[in-house]
N, CA, C and O of each residue as an XYZ file, in Angstrom:
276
protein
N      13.361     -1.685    -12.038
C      14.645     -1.437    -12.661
C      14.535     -1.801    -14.133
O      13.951     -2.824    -14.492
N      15.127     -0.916    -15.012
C      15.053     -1.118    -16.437
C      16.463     -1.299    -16.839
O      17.182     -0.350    -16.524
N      17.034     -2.265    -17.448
C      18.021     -2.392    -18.216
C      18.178     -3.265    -19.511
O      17.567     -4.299    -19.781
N      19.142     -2.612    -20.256
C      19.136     -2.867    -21.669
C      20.171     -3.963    -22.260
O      21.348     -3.600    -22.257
N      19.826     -5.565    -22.889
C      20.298     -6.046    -23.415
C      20.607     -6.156    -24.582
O      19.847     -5.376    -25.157
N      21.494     -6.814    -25.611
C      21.457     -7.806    -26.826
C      21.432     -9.121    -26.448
O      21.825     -9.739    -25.458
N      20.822     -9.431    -27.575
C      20.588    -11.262    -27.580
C      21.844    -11.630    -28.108
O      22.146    -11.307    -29.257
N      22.837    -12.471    -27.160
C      23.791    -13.018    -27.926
C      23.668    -14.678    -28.459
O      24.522    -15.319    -29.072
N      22.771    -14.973    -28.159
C      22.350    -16.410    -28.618
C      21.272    -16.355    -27.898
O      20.922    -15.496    -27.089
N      20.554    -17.702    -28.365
C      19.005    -18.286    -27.980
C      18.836    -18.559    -26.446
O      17.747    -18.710    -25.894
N      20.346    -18.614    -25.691
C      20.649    -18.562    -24.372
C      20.714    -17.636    -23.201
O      20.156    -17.557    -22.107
N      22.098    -16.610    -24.218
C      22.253    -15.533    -23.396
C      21.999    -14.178    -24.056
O      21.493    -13.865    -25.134
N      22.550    -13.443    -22.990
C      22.198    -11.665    -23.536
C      23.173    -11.164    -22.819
O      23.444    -11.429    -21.648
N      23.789    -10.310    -23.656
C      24.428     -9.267    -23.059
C      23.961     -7.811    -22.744
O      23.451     -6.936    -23.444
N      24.386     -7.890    -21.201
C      24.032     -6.584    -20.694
C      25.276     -5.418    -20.850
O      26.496     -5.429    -20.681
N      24.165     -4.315    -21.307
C      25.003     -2.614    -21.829
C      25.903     -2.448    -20.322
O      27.029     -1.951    -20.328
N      25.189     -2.972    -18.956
C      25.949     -2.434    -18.053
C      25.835     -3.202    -16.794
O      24.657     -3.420    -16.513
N      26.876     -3.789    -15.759
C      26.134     -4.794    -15.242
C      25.267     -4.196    -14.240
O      25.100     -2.995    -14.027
N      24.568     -5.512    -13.466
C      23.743     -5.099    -12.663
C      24.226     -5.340    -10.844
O      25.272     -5.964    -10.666
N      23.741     -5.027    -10.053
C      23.864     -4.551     -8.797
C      22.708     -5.628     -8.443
O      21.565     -5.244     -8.198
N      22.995     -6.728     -8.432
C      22.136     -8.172     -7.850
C      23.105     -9.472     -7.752
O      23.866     -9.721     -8.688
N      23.057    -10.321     -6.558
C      23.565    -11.067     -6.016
C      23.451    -12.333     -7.506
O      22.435    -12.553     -8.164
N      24.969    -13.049     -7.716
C      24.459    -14.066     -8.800
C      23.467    -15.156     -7.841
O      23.307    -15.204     -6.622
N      23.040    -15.772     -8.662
C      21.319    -16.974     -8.274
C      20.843    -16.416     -8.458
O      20.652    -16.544     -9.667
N      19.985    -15.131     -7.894
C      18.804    -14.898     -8.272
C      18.311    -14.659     -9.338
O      18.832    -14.386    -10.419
N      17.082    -14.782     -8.977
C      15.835    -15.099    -10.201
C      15.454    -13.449    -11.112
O      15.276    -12.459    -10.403
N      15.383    -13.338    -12.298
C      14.902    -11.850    -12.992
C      13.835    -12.419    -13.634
O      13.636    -13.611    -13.870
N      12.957    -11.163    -13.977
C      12.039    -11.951    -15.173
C      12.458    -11.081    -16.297
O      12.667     -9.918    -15.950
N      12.627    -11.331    -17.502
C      12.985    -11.044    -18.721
C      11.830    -10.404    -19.705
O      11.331    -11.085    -20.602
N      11.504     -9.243    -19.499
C      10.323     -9.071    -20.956
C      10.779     -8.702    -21.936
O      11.695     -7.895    -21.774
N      10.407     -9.073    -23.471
C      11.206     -8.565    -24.617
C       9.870     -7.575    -25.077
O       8.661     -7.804    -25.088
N      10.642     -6.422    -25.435
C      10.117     -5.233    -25.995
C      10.737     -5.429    -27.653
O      11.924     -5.720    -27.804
N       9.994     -5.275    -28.620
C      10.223     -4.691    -30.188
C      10.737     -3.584    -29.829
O      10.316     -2.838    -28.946
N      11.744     -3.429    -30.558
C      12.265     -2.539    -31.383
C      11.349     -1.642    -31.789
O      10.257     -2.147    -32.046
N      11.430     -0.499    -31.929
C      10.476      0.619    -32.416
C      11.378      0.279    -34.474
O      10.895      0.812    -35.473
N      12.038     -0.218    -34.499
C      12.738     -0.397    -35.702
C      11.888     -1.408    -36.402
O      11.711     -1.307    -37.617
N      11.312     -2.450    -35.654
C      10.583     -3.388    -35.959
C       9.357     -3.562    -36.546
O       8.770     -4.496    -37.092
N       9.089     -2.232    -36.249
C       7.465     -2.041    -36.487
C       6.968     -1.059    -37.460
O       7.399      0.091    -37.549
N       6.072     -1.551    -38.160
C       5.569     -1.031    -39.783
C       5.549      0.862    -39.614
O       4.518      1.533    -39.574
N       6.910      1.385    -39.539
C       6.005      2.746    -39.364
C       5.011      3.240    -40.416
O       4.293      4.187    -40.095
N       4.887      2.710    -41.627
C       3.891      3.584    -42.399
C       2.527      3.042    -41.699
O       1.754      3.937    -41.356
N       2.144      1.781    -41.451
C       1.056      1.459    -40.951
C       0.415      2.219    -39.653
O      -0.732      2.561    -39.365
N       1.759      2.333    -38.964
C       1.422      2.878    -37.605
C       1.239      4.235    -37.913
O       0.209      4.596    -37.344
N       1.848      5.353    -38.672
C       1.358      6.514    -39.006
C      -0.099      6.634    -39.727
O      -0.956      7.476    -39.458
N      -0.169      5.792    -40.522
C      -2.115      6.093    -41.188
C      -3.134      5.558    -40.386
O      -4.327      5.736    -40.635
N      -2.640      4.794    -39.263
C      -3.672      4.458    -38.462
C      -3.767      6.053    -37.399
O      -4.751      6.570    -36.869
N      -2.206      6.512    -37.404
C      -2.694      7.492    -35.891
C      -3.500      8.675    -37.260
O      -4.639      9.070    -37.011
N      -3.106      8.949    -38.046
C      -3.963      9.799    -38.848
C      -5.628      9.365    -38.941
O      -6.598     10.087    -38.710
N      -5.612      8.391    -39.226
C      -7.038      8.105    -39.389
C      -7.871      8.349    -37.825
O      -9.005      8.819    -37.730
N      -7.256      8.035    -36.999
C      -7.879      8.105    -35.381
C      -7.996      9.431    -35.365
O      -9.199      9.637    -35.524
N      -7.277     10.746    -35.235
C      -7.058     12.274    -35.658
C      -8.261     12.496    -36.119
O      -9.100     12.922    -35.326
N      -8.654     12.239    -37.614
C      -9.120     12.545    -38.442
C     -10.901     12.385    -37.774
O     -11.748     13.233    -38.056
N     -11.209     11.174    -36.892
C     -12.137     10.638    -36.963
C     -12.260     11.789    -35.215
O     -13.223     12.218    -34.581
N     -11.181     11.863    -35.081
C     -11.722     12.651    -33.341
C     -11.737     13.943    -33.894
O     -12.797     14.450    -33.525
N     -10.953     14.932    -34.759
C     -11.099     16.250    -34.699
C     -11.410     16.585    -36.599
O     -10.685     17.248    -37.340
N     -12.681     15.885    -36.952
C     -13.259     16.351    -37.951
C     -13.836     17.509    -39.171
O     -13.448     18.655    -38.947
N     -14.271     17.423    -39.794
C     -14.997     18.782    -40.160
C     -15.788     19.409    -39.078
O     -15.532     20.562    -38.730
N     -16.445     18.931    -38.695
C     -18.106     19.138    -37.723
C     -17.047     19.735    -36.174
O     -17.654     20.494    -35.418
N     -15.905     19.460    -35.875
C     -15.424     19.957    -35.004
C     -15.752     21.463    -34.633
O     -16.217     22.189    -35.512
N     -15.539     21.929    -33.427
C     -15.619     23.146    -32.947
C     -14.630     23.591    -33.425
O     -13.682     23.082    -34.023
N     -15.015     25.079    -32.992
C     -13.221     25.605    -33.603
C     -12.972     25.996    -32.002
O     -13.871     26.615    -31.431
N     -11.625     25.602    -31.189
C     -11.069     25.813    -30.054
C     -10.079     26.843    -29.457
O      -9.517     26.958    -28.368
N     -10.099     27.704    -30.879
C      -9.009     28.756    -30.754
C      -9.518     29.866    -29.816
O     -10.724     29.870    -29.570
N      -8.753     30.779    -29.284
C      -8.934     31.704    -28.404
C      -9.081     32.879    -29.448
O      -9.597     33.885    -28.960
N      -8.746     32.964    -30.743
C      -9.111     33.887    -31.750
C     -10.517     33.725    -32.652
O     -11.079     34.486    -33.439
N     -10.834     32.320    -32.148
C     -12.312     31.972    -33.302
C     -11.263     31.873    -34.374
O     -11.815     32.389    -35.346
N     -10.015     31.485    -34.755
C      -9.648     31.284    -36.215
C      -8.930     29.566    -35.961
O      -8.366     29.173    -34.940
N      -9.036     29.232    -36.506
C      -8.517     27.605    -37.241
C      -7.555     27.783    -36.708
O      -7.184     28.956    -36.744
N      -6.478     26.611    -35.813
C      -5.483     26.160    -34.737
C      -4.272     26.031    -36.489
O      -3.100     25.662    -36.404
C-alpha cells in the first residue's frame, strides 16, 4: 500500500487520505525526496553523458531506412 503524507512536525504527518488499518498497529514509514529536491541540471548531464557514452559515433545505424533515427 502506498500513501501520501506531509510532515507536520518532527512527530507527526499528515495523511492526504485516511487509512483502512486498525489504530495500534505498527507501519513502517520510508521517506522518498521530492523529485523537487533533487539537482535537476546534474541529473540531466549525467543521463546525457550515459546516452552519449552508449549510443556514440562508432554506433550502428538501427534504422529500417539505413538513415540516422
Amino acid at each position: 500500500m502506498k500513501v501520501e503524507a506531509e510532515i507536520s512536525d518532527s512527530t507527526h504527518l499528515v495523511l492526504r487520505q485516511p487509512l483502512a488499518i486498525p489504530a495500534g498497529r505498527r507501519v513502517l514509514v520510508e521517506i522518498i525526496e521530492d523529485d523537487s529536491d533533487l539537482d535537476r541540471g546534474e541529473y540531466l548531464s549525467a543521463s546525457a553523458a550515459l546516452l552519449e557514452r552508449a549510443f556514440g559515433p562508432d554506433e550502428p545505424d538501427y534504422s529500417e531506412a539505413g538513415e540516422a533515427l
